[in-house]
C-alpha positions in Angstrom: 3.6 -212.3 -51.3 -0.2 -212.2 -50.7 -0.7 -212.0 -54.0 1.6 -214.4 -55.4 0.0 -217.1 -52.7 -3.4 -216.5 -54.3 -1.9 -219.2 -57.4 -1.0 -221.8 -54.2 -4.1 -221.1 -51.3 -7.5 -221.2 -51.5 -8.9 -217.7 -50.2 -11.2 -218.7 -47.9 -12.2 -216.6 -44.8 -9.3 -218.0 -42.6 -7.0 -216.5 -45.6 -8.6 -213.2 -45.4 -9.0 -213.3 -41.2 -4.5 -213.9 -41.4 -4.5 -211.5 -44.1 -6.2 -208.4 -41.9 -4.5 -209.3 -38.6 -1.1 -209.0 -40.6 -2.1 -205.7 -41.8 -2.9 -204.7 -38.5 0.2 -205.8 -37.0 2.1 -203.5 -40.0 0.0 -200.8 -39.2 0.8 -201.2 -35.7 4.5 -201.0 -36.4 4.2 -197.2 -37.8 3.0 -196.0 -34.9 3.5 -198.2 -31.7 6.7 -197.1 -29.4 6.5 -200.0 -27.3 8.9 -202.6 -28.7 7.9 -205.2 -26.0 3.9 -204.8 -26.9 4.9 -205.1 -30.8 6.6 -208.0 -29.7 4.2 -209.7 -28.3 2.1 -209.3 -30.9 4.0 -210.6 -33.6 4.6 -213.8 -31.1 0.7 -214.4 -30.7 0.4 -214.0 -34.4 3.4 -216.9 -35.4 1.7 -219.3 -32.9 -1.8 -218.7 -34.9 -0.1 -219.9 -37.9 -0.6 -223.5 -36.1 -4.5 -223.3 -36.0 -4.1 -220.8 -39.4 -1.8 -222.1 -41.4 -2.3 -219.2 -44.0 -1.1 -216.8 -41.9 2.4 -218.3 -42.8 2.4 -216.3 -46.4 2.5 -213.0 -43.8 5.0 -214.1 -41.6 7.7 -212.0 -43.1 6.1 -208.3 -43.5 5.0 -208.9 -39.6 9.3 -209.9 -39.6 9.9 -206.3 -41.0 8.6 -204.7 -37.7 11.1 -207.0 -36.0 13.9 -206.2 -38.2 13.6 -202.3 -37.6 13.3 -202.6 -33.8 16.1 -205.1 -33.7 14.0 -207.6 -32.0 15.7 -210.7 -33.3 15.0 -213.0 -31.5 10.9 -212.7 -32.2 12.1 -212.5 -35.9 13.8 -215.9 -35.7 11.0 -217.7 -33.7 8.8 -216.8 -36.7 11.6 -217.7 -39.5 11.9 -221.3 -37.7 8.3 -221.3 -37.6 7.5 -220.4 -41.2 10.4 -223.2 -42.5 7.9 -225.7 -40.1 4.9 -224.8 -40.9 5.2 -224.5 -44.3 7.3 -227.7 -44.7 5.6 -230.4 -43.1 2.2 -228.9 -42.3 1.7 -226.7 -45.4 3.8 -228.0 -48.0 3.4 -225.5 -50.8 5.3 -225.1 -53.7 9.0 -224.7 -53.6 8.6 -221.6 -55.6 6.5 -220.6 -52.8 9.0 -221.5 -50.0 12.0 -219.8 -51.9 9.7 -216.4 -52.3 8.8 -216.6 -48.4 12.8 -217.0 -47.5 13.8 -213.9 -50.0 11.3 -211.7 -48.8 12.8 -212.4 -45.2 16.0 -211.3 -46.2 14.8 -208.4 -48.2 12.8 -207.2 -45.1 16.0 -207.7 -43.0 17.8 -205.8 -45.4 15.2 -203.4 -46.0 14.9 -202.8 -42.4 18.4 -202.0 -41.8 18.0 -199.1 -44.2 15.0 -197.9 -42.8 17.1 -197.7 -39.3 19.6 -195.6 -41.6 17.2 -193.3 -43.0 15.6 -193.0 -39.5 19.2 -192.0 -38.2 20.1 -189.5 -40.4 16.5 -188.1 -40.4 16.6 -187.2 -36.5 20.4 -186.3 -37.3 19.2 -183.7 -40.0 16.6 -182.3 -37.4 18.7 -181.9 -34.7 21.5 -180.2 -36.8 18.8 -177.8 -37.8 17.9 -177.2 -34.2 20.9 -176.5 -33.3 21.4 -174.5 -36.0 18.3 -172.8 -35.4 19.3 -172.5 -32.0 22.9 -171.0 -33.1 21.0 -168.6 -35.2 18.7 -166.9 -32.3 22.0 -166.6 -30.1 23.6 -165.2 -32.3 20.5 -163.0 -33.2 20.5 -161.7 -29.7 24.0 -161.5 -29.2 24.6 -159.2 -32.3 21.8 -157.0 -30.8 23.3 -156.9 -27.2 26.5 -156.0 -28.7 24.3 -153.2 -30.9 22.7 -152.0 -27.8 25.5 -151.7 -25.9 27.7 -150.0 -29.0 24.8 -147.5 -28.7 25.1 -147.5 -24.9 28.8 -146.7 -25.0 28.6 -144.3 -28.3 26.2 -142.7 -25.9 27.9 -142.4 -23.0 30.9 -141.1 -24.8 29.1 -138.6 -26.1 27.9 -137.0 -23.0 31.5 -137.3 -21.3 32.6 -135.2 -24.7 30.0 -132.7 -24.1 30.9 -132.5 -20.5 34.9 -132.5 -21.5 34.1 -129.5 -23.8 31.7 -127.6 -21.6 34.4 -128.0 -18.6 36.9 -126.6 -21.5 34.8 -123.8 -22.3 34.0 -123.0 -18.4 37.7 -123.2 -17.1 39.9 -121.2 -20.1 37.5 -119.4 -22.2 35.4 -118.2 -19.6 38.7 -117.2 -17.1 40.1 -115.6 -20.0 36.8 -113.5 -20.4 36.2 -113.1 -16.8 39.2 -111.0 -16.3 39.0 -109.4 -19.9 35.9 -108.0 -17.9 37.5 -106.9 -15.1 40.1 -105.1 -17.0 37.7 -103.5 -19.2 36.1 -102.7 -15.7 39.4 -101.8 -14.3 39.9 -99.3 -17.8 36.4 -97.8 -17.2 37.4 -96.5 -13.7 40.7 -95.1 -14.6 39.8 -93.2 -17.8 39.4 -89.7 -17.9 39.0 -89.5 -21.9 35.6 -88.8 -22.7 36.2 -89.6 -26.5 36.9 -92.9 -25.0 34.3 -93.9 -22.5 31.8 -94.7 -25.7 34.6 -97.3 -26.3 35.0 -98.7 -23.3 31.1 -98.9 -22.8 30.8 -100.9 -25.9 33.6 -103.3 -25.0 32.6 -103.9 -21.5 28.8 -104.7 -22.9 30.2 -107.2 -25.4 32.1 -108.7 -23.2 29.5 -109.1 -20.8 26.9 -110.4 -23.8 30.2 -113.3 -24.9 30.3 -114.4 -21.1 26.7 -114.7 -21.5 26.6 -116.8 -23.9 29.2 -119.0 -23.0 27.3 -119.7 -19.7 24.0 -120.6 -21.6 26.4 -122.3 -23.8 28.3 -124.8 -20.7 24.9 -125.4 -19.2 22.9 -126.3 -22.3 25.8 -128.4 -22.6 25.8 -129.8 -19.3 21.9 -130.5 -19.3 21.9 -132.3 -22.8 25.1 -134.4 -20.9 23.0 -135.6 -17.9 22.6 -139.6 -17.8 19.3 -140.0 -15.7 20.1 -143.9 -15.4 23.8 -143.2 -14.4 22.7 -140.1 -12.1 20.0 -142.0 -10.4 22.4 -145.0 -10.0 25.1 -142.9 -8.2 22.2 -141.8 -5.6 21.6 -145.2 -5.3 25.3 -145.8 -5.1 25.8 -143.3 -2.4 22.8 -144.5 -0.2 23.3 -147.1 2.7 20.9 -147.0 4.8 19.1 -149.9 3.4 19.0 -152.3 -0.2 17.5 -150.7 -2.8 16.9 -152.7 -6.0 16.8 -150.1 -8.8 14.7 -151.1 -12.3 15.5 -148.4 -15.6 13.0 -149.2 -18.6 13.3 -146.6 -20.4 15.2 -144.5 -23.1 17.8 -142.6 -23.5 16.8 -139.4 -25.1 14.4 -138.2 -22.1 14.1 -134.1 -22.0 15.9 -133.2 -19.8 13.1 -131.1 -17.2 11.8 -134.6 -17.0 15.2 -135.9 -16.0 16.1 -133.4 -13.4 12.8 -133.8 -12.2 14.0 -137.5 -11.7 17.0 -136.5 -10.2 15.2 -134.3 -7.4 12.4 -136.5 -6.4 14.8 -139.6 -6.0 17.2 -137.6 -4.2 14.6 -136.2 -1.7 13.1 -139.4 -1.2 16.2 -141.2 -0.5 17.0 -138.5 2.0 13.5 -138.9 3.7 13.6 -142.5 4.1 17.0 -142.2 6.1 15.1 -139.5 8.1 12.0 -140.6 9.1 11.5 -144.4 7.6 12.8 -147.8 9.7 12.8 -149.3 6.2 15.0 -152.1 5.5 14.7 -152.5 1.9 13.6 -149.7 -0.5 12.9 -149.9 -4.5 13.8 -147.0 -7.3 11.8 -147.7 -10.7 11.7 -145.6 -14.1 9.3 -146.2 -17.1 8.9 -145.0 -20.4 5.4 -145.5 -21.2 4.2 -144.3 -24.8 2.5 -141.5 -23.4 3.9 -140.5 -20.2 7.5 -141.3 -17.7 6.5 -142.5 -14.3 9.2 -142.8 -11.6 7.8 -145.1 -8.6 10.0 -144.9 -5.1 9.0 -147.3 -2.1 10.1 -148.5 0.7 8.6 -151.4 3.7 8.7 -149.1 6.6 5.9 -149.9 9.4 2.8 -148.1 9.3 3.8 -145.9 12.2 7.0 -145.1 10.4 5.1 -144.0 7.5 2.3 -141.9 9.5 5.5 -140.1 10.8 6.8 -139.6 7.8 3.7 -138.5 6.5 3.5 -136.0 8.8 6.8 -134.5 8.7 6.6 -134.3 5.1 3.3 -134.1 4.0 1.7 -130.5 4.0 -1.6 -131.2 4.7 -0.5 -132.6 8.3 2.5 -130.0 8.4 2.8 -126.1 8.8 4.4 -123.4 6.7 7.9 -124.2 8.0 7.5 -128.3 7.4 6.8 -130.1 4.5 9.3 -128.9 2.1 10.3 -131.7 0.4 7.0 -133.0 -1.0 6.2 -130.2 -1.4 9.1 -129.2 -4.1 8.2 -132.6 -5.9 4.6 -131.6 -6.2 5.8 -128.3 -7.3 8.6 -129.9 -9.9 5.9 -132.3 -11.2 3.2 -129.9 -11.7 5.2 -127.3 -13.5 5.7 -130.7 -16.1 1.7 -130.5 -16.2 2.3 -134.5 -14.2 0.6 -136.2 -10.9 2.2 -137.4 -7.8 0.4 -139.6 -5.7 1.9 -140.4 -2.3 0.7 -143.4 -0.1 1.0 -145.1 3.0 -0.2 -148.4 2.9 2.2 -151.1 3.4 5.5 -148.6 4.0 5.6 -145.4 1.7 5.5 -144.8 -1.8 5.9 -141.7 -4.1 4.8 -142.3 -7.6 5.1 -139.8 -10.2 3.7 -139.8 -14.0 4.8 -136.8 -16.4 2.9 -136.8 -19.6 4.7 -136.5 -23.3 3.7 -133.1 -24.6 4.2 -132.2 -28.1 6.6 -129.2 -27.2 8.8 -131.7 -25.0 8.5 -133.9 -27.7 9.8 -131.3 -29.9 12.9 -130.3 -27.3 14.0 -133.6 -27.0 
């Protein structure tokens, strides 16, 4: 349109002046989100047509804004005001008329596609959000379920282990048990001395199978202990106050470490309904990379703690007092770890066992 007007107006600087304020107003239309202000705009620009009456060659790109943002009834103040101006105060060419009306209806039309294309565009993007957002659900759900197809292959196995070890402890080892006491029984009675070499041999291979079933049933029983679940049914059983409970760590701990666990909890539960006025109390056990830490505290008063600090601790205590720290110390430095027990704001055990190579390597 602008250049198709350059055969009809002269280009003078009020040409040039309607030519940039219409650009403005386009460029305007791409990034303003205020309909009303766009509006407003385009009103003060129409009405200028009266004092420039080149700016009516623009009238219908500023019109395009209109269209897309479905402001009509600007769009049809400047249609009415282009057929005016350009009528009776203009009075171009009819060719130049006829191009002004199609290129409002192309802008109409081309507006309503533009809406379209803007519709499906924020459609597309929010089916790929969701979609996105399906994705990661599902992402974690498949692991949940993963983790807790591990958790439950795991669990099963240790109740197997426990199943067979219970097995092995209740018919093979009765069955051996009184093999031994006939063999015993034999021994006592027998007068042959060809044989007593006989019955020696049998009663010491008896003896060595019972043997080795025991070591047997409790390796099988050690490698069958569930810290998380063992520590949970402490917790479980203790209700003297609420204990919030926090397990980060894995599943394949050696199994000193775990009944190290075990102990210390126990004996700390059992001193805080001893000598603590606690009324909450916290169990937590990390896996770090290079060590397991169990922390175990509890809000009891200061005085509560000094007494319990006393009772227990055996640097205020005697020989016949102080037991129970004192086996933790003892369980924790046999693992080569550090216990540090404090009494600032209630009492709190915290315990760190390093990873060793050779646990490593039992594990």
């Amino acid at each position: 349109m602008c250049m198709f007007s350059l055969f009809f107006v002269q280009p003078d600087i009020a040409y040039v002046l309607a030519f940039l304020c219409a650009l403005i107003l386009c460029c305007t239309d791409l990034f303003a989100e205020n309909d009303r202000i766009y509006s407003f705009l385009a009103v003060c620009y129409f009405s200028s047509g009266i004092l420039l009456c080149t700016s009516v060659c623009f009238y219908p790109a500023v019109c395009f804004g209109l269209f897309r943002r479905r402001k009509y009834i600007p769009a049809a103040f400047g249609f009415v005001l282009f057929c005016v101006l350009s009528v009776w105060l203009i009075r171009p060419a009819p060719l130049l008329i006829c191009l002004g009306l199609a290129l409002f209806l192309w802008g109409f039309l081309l507006a309503a596609e533009t809406r379209e294309r803007a519709a499906l565009q924020e459609m597309l993007r929010r089916t790929l959000d969701d979609s996105t957002e399906r994705d990661l659900l599902l992402t974690e759900k498949n692991r949940s379920l993963l983790e807790k197809q591990d958790y439950e292959i795991y669990t099963a196995t240790l109740r197997e282990r426990n199943r067979i070890a219970r097995e092995i402890h209740d018919n093979v080892g009765h069955l051996l048990s009184r093999s031994i006491l006939l063999a015993g029984a034999v021994r006592t009675i027998n007068q042959d001395e060809m044989l007593s070499s006989s019955l020696d041999s049998l009663d010491d291979t008896l003896n060595a199978a019972m043997d080795n079933i025991r070591s047997s049933v409790h390796d099988l029983k050690d490698d069958a202990v569930n810290l998380d679940e063992a520590v949970r049914s402490l917790i479980k059983d203790f209700t003297f106050c609420p204990v919030s409970y926090c397990y980060d760590a894995g599943k394949n701990i050696p199994r000193d470490v775990k009944y190290c666990f075990i102990s210390i909890t126990k004996e700390a539960l059992s001193n805080i309904i001893r000598h603590s006025n606690a009324r909450k109390a916290s169990v937590t056990i990390r896996e770090h990379p290079a060590l397991y830490q169990l922390c175990i505290e509890d809000d009891g008063s200061p005085a509560a703690a000094a007494a319990d600090a006393e009772e227990t601790h055996p640097r205020y205590s005697g020989s016949s007092r102080g037991i129970g720290l004192t086996n933790m110390r003892e369980r924790v430095s046999v693992l080569r770890g550090t216990i540090h027990i404090s009494t600032e704001n209630g009492f709190r055990i915290l315990a760190a066992i390093p990873k060793t190579a050779d646990r490593k390597e039992s594990n």
